[in-house]
The first five atom37 places (N, CA, C, CB, O) and aatype in JSON, in Angstrom:
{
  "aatype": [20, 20, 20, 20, 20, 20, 20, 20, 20, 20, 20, 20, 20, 20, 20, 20, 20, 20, 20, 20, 20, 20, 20, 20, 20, 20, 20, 20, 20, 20, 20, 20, 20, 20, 20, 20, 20, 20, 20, 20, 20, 20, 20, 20, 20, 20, 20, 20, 20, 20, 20, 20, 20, 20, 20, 20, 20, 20, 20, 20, 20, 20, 20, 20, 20, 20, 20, 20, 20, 20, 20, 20, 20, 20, 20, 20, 20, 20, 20, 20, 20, 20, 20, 20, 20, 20],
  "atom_mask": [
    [1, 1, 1, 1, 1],
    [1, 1, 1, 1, 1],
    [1, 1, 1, 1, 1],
    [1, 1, 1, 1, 1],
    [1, 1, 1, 1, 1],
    [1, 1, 1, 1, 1],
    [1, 1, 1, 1, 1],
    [1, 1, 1, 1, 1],
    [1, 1, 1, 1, 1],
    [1, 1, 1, 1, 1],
    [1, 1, 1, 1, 1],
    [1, 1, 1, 1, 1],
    [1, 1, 1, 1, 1],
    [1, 1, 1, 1, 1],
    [1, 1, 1, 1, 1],
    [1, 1, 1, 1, 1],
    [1, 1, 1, 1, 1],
    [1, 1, 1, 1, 1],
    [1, 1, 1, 1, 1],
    [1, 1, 1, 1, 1],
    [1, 1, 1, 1, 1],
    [1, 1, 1, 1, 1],
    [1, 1, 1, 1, 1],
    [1, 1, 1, 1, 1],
    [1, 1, 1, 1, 1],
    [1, 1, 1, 1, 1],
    [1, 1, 1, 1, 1],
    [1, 1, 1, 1, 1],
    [1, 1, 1, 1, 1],
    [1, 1, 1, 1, 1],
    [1, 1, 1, 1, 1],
    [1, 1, 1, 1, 1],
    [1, 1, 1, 1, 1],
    [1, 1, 1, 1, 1],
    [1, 1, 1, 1, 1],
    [1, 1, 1, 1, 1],
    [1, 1, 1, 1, 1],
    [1, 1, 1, 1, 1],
    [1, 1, 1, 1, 1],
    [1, 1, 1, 1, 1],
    [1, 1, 1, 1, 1],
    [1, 1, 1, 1, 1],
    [1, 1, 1, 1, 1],
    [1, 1, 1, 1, 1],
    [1, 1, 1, 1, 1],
    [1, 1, 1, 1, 1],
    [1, 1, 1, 1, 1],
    [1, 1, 1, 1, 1],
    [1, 1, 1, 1, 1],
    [1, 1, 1, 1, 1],
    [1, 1, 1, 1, 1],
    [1, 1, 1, 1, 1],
    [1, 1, 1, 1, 1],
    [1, 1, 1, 1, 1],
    [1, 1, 1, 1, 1],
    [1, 1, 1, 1, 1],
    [1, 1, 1, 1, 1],
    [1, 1, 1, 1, 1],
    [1, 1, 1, 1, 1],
    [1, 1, 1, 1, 1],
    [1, 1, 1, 1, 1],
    [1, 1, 1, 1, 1],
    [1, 1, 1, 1, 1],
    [1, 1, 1, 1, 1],
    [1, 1, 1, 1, 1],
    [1, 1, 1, 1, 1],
    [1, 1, 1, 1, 1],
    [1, 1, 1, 1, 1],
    [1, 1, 1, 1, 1],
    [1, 1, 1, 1, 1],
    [1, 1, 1, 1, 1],
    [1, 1, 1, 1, 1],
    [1, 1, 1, 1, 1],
    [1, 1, 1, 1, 1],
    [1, 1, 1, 1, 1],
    [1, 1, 1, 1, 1],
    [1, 1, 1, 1, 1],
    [1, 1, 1, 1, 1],
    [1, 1, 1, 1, 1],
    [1, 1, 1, 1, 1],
    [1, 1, 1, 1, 1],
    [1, 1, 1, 1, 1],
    [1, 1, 1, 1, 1],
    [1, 1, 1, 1, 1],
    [1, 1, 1, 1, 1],
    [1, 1, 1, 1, 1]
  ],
  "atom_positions": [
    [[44.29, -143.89, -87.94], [45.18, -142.91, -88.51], [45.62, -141.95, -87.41], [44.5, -142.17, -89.67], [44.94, -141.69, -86.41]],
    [[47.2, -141.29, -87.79], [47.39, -140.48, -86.61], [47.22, -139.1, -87.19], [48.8, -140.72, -85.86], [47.55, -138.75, -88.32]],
    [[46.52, -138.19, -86.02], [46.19, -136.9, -86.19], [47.47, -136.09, -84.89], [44.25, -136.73, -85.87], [47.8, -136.38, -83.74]],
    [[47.74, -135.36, -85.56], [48.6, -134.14, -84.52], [47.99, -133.18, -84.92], [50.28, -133.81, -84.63], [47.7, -132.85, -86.06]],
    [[47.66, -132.4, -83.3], [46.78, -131.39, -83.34], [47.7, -130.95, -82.44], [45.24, -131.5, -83.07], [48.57, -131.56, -81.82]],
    [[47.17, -128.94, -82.45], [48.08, -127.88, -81.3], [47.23, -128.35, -79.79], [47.81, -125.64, -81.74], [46.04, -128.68, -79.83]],
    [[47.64, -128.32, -79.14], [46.57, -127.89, -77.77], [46.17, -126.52, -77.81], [47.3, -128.05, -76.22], [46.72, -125.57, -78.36]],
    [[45.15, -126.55, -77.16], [44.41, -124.86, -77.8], [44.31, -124.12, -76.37], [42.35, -124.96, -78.71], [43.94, -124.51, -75.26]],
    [[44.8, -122.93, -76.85], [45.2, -122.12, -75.73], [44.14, -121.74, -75.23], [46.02, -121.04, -75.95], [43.31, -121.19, -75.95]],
    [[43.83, -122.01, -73.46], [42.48, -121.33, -73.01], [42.54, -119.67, -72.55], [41.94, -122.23, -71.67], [41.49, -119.05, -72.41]],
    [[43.79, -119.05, -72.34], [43.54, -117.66, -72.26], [43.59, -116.87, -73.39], [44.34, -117.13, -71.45], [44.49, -116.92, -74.23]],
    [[42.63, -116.16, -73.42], [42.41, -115.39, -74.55], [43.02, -114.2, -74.9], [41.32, -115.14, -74.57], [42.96, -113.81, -76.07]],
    [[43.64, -113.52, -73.97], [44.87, -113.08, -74.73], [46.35, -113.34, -74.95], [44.93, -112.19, -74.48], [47.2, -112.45, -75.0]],
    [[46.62, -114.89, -75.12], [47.64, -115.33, -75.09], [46.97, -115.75, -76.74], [48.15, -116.32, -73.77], [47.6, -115.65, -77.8]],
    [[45.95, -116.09, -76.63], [45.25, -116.91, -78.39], [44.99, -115.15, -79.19], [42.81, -118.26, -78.12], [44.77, -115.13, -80.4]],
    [[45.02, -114.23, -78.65], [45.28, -113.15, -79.61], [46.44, -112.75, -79.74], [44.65, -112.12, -79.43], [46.6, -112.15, -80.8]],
    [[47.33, -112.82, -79.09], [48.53, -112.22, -79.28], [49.61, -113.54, -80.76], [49.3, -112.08, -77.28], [50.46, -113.39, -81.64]],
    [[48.86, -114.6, -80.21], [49.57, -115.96, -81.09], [48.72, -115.75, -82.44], [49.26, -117.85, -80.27], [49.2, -116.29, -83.44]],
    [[47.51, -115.04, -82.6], [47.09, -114.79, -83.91], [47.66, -113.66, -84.25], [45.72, -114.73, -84.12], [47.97, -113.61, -85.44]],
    [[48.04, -112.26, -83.31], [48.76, -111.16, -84.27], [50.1, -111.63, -84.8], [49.05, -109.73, -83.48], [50.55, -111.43, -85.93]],
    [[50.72, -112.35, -83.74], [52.23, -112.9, -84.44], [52.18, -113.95, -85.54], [53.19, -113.63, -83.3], [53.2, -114.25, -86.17]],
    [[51.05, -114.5, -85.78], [51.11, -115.37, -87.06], [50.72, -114.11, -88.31], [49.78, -116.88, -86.96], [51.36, -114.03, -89.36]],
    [[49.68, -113.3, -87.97], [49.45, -112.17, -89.22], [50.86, -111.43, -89.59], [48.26, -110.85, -88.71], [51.04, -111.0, -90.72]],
    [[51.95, -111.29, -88.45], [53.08, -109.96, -88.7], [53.29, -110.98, -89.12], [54.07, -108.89, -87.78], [52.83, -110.63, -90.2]],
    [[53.75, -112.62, -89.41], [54.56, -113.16, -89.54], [53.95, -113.74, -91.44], [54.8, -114.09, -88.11], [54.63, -114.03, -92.43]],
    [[52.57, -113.7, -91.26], [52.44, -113.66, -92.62], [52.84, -112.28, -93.98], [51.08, -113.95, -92.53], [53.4, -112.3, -95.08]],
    [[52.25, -111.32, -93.21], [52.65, -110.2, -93.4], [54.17, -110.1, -94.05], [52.47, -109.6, -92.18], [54.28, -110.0, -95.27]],
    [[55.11, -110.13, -93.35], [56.56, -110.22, -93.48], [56.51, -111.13, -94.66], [57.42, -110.78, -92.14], [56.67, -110.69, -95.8]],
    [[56.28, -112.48, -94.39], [56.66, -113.28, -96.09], [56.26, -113.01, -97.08], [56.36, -114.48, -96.4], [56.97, -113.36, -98.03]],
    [[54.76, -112.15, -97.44], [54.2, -111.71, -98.5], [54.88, -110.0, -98.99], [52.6, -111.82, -98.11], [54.84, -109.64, -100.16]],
    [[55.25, -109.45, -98.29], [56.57, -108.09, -98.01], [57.31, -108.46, -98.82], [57.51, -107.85, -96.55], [57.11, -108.09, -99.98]],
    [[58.38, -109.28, -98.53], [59.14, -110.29, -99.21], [59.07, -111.22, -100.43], [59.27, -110.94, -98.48], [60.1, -111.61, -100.98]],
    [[58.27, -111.45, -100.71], [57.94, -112.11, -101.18], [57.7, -111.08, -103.0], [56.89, -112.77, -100.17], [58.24, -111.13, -104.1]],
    [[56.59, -110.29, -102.37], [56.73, -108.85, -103.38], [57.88, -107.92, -103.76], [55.95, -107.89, -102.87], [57.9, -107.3, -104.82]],
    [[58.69, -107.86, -102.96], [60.12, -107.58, -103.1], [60.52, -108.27, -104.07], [60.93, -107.83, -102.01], [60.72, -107.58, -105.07]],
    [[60.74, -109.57, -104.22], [62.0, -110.32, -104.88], [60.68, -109.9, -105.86], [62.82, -112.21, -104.45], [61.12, -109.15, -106.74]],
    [[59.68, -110.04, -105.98], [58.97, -110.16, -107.44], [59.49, -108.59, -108.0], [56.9, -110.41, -107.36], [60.01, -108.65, -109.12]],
    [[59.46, -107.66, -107.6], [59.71, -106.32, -107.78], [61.27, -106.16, -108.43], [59.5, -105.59, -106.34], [61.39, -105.76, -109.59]],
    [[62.05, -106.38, -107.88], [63.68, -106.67, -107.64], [63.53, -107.61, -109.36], [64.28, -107.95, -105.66], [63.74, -106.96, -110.38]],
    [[63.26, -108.69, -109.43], [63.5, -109.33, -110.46], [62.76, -108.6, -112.16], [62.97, -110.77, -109.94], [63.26, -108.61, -113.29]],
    [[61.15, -107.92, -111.57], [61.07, -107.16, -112.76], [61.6, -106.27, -113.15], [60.29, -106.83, -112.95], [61.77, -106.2, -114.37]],
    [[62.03, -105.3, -112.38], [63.19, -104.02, -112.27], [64.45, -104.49, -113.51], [64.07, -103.96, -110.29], [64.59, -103.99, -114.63]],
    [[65.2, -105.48, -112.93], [66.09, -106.42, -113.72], [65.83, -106.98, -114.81], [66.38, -107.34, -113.14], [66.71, -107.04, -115.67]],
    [[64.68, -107.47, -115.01], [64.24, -107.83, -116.58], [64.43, -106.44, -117.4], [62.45, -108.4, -116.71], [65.38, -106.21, -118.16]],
    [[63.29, -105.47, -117.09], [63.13, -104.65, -117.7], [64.63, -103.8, -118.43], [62.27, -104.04, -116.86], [64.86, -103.52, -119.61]],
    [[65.56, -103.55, -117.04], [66.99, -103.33, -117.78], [67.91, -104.22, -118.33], [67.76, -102.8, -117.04], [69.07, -103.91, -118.59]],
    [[67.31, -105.56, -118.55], [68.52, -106.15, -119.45], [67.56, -106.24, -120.49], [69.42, -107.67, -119.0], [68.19, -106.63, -121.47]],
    [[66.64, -106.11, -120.71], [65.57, -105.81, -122.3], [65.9, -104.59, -122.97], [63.77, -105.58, -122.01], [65.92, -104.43, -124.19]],
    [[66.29, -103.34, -121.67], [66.66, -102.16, -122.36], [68.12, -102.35, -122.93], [66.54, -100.91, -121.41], [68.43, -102.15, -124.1]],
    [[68.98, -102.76, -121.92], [70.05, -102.9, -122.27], [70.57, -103.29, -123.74], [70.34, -103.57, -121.47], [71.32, -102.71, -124.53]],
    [[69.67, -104.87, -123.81], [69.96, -105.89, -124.97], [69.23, -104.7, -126.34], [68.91, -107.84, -124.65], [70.07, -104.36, -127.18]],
    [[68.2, -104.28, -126.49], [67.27, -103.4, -127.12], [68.18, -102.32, -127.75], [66.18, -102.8, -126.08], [68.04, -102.2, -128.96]],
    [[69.04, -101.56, -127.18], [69.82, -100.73, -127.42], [71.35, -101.16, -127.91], [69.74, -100.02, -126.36], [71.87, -100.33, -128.65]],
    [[71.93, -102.0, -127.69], [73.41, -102.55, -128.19], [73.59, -103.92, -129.15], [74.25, -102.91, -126.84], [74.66, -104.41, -129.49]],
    [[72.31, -104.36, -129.47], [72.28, -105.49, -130.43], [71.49, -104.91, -131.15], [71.9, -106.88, -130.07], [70.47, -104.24, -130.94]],
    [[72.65, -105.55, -132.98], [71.97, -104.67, -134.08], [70.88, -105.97, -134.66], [73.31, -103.92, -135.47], [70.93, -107.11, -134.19]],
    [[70.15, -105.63, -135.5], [69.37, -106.93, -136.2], [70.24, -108.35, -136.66], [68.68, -106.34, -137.66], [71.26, -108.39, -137.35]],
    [[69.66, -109.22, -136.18], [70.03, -110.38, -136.69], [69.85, -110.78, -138.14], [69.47, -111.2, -135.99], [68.7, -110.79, -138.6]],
    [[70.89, -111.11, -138.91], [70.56, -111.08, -140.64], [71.12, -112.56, -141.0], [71.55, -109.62, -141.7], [72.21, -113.09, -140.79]],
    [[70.17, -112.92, -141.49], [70.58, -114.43, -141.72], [71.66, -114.68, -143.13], [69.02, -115.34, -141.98], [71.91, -114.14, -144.21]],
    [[72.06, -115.74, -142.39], [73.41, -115.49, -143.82], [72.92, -116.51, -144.98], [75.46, -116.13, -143.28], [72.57, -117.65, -144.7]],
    [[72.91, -115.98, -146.36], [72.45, -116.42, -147.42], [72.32, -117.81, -147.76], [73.02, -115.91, -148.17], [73.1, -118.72, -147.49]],
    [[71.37, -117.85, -148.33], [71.36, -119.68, -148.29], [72.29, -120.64, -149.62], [69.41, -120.22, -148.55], [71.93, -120.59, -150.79]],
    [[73.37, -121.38, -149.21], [73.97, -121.68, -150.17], [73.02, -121.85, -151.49], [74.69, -122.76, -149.77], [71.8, -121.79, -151.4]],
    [[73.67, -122.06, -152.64], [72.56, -122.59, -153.63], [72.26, -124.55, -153.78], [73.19, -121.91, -155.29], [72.9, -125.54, -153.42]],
    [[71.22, -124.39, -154.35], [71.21, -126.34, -153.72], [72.21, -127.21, -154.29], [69.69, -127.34, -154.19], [72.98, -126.52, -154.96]],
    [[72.6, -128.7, -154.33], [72.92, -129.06, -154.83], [72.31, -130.15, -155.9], [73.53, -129.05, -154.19], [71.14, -130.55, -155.9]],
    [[73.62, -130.65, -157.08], [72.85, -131.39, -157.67], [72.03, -132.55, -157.34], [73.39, -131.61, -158.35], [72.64, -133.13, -156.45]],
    [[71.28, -132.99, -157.53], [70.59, -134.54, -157.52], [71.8, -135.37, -157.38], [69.67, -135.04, -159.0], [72.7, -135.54, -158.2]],
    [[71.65, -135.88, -156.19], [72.72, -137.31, -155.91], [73.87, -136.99, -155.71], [72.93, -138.36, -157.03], [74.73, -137.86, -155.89]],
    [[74.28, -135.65, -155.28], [75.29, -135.08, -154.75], [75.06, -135.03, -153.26], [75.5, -133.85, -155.35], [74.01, -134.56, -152.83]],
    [[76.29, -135.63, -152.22], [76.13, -135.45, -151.26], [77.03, -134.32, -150.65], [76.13, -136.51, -150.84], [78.22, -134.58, -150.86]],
    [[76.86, -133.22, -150.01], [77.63, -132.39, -149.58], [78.2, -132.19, -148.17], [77.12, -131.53, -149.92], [77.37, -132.13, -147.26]],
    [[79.25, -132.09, -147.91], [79.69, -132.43, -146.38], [81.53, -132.03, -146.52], [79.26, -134.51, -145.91], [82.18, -131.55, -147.44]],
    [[81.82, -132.37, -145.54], [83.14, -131.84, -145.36], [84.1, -133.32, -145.41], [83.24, -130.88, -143.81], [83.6, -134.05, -144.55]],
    [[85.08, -133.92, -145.97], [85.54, -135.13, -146.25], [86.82, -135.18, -145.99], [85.29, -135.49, -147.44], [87.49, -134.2, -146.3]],
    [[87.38, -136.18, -145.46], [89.23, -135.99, -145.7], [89.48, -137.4, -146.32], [90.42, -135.75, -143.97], [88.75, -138.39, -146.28]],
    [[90.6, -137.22, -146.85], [90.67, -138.23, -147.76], [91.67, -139.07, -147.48], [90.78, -137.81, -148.98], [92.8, -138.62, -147.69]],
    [[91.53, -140.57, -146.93], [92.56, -141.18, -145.99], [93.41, -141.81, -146.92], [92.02, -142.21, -144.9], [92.82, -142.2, -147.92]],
    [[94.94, -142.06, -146.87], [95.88, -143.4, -147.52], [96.31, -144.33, -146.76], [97.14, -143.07, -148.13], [97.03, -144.22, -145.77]],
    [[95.81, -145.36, -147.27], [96.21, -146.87, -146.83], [98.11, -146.7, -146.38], [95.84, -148.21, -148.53], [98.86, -146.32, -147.27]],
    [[98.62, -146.99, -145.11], [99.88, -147.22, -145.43], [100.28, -148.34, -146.4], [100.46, -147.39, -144.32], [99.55, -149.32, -146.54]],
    [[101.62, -148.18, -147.19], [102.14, -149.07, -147.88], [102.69, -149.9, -147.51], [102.67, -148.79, -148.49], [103.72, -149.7, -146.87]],
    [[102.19, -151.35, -147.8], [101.88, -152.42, -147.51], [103.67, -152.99, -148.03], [100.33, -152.94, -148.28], [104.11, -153.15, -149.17]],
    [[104.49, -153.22, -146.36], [105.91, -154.58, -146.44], [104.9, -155.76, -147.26], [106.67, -155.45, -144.26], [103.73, -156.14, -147.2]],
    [[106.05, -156.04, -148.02], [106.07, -157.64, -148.62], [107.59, -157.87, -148.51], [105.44, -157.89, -150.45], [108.08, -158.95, -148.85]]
  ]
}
């Protein structure tokens, strides 16, 4: 199997300085990262207020009454045969 590995740096402050720039660099994406999470709850919260305040209750509209047994109900159009040349 193939392995890729870094070569490992033998001066030691070249291997600390390559660990502070990986921490600022973690640092920075988790910054970011909390941002957009921040940014997007901010935004929830005002379109909940928003919606909360300008929509009145939803009221359901009455339920027809049923129909009879063996009545089918639906919307129908009623076709004519053209009249048939002889």
């Amino acid at each position: 199997m193939f392995y890729w590995k870094l070569p490992r740096m033998h001066n030691p402050l070249l291997r600390i300085l390559a660990m502070a720039a990986g921490l600022v660099i973690m640092a920075a994406l988790l910054t970011l990262g909390l941002a957009v999470i921040a940014v997007l709850a901010v935004g929830a919260v005002i379109m909940l207020g928003v919606n909360a305040f300008r929509s009145r209750p939803v009221t359901r509209p009455a339920r027809p009454a049923a129909a009879k047994p063996g009545v089918i109900e639906g919307e129908f159009r009623v076709l004519h045969e053209p009249a048939r040349k002889s």
